[in-house]
Phi, psi and omega in degrees: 000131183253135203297141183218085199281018147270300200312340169206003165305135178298121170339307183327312209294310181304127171074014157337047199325145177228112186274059194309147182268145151262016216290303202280025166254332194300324177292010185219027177301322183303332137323285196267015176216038199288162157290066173340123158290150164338318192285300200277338160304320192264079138231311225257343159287357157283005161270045185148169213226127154311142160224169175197137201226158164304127195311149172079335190305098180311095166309284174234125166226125200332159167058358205224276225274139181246133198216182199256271176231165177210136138250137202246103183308302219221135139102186169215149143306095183258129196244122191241141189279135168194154199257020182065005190235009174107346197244156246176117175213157188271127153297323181178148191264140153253122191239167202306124194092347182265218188184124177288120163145145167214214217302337193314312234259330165301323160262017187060035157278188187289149188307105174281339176284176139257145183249143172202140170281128189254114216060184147350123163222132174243139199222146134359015215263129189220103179323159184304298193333289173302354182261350179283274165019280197286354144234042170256251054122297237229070197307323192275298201302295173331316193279347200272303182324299190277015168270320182280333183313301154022259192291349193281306175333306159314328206265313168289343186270332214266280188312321204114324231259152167051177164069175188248193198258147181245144180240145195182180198236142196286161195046045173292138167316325177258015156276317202284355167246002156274319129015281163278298190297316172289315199278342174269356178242035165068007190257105140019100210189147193224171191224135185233138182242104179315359191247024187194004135303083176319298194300308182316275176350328196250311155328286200306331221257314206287294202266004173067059162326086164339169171296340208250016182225063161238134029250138165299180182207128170216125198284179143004270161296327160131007150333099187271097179247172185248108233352092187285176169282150171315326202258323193309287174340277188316339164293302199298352177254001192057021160252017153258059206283167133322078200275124194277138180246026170268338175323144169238122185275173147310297213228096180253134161234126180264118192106092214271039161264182193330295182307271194341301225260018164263326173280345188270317165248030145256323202270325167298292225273353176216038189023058182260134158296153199219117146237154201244127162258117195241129186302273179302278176224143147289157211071004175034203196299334178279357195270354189264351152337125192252346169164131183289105154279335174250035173259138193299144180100328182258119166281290172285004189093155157203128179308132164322316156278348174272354143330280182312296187311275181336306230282309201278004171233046181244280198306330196237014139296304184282355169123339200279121197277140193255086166249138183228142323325146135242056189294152162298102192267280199236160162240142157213122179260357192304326183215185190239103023272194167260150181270175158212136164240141196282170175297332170295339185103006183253137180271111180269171186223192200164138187255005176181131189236143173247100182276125194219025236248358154072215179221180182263162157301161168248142155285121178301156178289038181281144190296318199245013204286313197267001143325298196269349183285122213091015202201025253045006164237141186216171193247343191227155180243060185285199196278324191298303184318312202267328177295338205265324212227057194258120174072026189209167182267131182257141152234162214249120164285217214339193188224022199256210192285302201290332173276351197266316159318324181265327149004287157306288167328304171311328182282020196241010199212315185247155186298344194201136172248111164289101199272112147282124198202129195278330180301197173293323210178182193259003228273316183278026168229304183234161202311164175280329170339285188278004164293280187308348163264359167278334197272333167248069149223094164025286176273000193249104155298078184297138185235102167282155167064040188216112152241191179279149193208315149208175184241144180227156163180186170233220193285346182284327187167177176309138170210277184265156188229154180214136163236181176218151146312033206257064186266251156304013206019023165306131187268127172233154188216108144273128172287069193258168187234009197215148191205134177240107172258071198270059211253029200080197176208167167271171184274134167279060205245353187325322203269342153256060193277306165338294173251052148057005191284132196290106156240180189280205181280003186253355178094000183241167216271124200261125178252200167355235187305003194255346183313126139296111204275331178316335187274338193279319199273321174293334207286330226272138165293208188254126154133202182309115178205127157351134154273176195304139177237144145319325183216131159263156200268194210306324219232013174282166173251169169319288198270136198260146189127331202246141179229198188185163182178159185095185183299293218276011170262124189307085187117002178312178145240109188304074185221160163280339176311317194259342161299297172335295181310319177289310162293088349013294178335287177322342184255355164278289205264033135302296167327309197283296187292332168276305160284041167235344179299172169266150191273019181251040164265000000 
């Protein structure tokens, strides 16, 4: 439905200046904003077609126009922040040398600003495809772009700006997964509380929302949708493209966490078409890290999303289409090339897939635990999460690294954390760093020889979590409204039954020498197929052509380090297997 915000914006409203502070952009404005020199505007024309527009003339308009940079030769740029509701501020001017884009812009999605020319303007346009080019190519130059792409981005997530309002009654059950799905995927995004809002008050009263259409959404373009889905977002936001499914990619990889998004810009980066399939986020489970300390190079830590973030916009600098939500349904391998068909019912194809699909959370065995997810129980610990439960008490199920992580962070937020654990102790599940910063912080409790036995709440959400002893059976029933569960995962391998790739007995994908290979050659049928290989290689699976890597690889080391590496790996005998093939494939 498309929105038509005079039929019920209040007249006050329309055109509202809206004043965002730049106080904390301001100290890297020389960063998000540089000045091209004479010398470096005539380098950058061969990336791009002179245009010249009219005083007044609408450039870019939000949610609509998909562009690469525009640099402004002449003249100025005005670039204005809008909410799909009409309302509508200036952000910032581009005067002769400066440039229109941020990370977006690179994979050619859509514009979250409006653009408009002011006076006489002459610009640049220089498409994603030449903005990849152009900074590959132009080294020096490049890295100053893509750090202001960077930062413009920090800076609309900082602000508020662009991308769309979730309209909703504040803390509604159904904001957090939508939330979740934007704030974990680096996307912009703003919240109007119909109870304190005019405009908002005025969206609900035109479209009368059921209890089961909460929260609205109005994208961009200016779209009104009624609590969408993670993939519905992902259209409206154009991180869901459209995938031609006659295309044969090099490289498909399922699955954007650490391993994916290392194959995914090795394998860009050494000119393979490349696609990525992502359930959820990029960065997988590790981007939900509140901070890595033994990751090589970082000395002081770096958050599992600001990792994840570089990576994907390291992937999609090297070419590589990005869909997000995109689950993976079936592999089929029965003919060559090989397919995956998505959950939607649509098929990609691919001269070599990289399984990178990590694993699912495990669910405590409680009847009632997918009652409450998203509604007090979580699986990951961010910021939206640690903002939900500010002052109040929590409990935390597990003992590992990750659990150890979400642990500290959280104790920086709730009054008190309840670390739950069935063993003795942490020594054998996490590094010693973070056993010794749980042990001096104060608010965080271990409860050893202790699980979860049940949950109570209603439809608004977790309200008691009751556990036992089982040292003493003793019962404890606390009133928390928030449960954290990190208690491992399963291999996400379910979905390849279809095509027979061989796993162990925990499920999770048997690679090289561990491969049966005998099982692989009955499965492959009569016709166009890879030929028979003798050996598989380090990081092949049964069915040839297809590799694993990552957690969901049989013998890994559940490390980010050790993913990294293995997506790096992978992609030389990607190269290898591909250059045995024929070449009319």
């Amino acid at each position: 439905m498309q929105l038509t915000p005079q039929e019920f914006v209040p007249e006050a409203n329309r055109d509202e200046p809206v004043s965002p502070s730049l106080h904390n952009l301001e100290s890297r404005r020389h960063q998000s904003n540089p000045v091209l020199t004479p010398q470096e505007l005539k380098r950058l024309q061969r990336f791009g077609t002179v245009r010249t527009y009219a005083n007044g003339v609408r450039i870019l308009e939000a949610g609509h126009t998909t562009y690469g940079m525009l640099v402004t030769l002449s003249g100025i740029v005005a670039i204005n922040r809008y909410d799909g509701l009409g309302n509508s501020a200036l952000l910032v001017e581009h005067g002769p040398g400066e440039f229109t884009a941020e990370v977006a812009q690179l994979a050619g999605r859509p514009s979250l600003v409006n653009a408009h020319a002011v006076g006489t303007v002459e610009v640049l346009v220089i498409p994603p495809e030449n903005l990849r080019a152009l900074v590959i190519a132009e080294a020096e130059l490049g890295e100053r772009i893509v750090r202001a792409l960077i930062l413009r981005r920090v800076g609309l997530i900082e602000l508020n700006s662009g991308g769309p309002l979730l309209v909703a009654p504040a803390g509604h059950a159904s904001l957090h997964t939508l939330q979740s799905f934007l704030t974990s995927n680096g996307h912009p995004h703003s919240l109007l509380d119909p109870n304190l809002d005019q405009q908002a008050a005025a969206l609900v009263e035109y479209y009368q929302p059921k209890a089961e259409d909460w929260p609205l959404v109005v994208c961009p373009d200016g779209t009104v949708k009624k609590n969408p889905s993670n993939a519905e977002m992902g259209r409206c936001l154009g991180m869901l493209p459209e995938l031609d499914e006659e295309k044969i990619w090099d490289v498909i990889v399922v699955g954007a966490g650490p391993s994916g998004l290392a194959t995914a810009v090795y394998a860009g980066s050494e000119g393979l078409s490349v696609l990525a399939l992502e359930n959820h986020a990029f960065g997988g489970q590790a981007a939900a890290s509140a901070r890595i300390e033994n990751y090589l190079g970082f000395p002081t830590g770096i958050s599992g999303g600001a990792l994840a973030g570089r990576a994907f916009v390291q992937a999609q600098k090297f070419g590589v289409e990005v869909a997000i939500p995109a689950p993976a349904a079936r592999l089929l391998c029965d003919q060559y090339p090989l397919r995956i068909e998505l959950a939607d019912g649509k098929q990609v194809r691919a001269r070599s897939v990289v399984l990178s699909c990590g694993a699912r959370y495990r669910r405590p065995a409680l009847h009632n635990v997918a009652q409450f997810e998203g509604k007090g129980v979580f699986f990951w610990a961010s910021r939206i999460e640690a903002n939900l439960c500010k002052s109040s008490e929590v409990v935390l199920v597990g003992g590992g690294n990750s659990a150890g992580q979400a642990a500290v962070f959280l104790s920086a937020h709730a009054a008190k954390v309840h670390m739950v654990i069935r063993g003795d102790g942490l020594k054998a599940t996490m590094s010693t760093y973070l056993i010794d910063r749980i042990k001096a912080t104060p608010n965080i409790e271990l409860h050893t020889h202790t699980e979860i036995t049940a949950l109570e709440g209603d439809a608004d959400g977790l309200r008691q979590v009751s556990f036992r002893c089982n040292d003493t059976g003793q019962e404890f029933h606390h009133e928390v409204c928030h449960l954290f569960l990190f208690i491992g995962a399963d291999p996400n391998t379910a979905w390849l039954h279809d095509c027979g790739v061989e796993v162990d007995e925990q499920g999770f994908i048997r690679t090289g020498f561990d491969v049966n290979k005998g099982e692989c050659r009955a499965k492959l049928e009569q016709g166009a197929r890879p030929p028979e290989k003798l050996q598989r290689a380090a990081l092949e699976t049964s069915v040839p052509g297809v590799f694993a890597i990552g957690d969901v690889r049989a013998g890994s080391t559940k490390r980010v380090a050790a993913a990294v590496g293995e997506g790096a790996a992978v992609v030389s005998q990607i190269h290898a297997f591909l250059a045995a093939q024929p070449l009319t494939v």
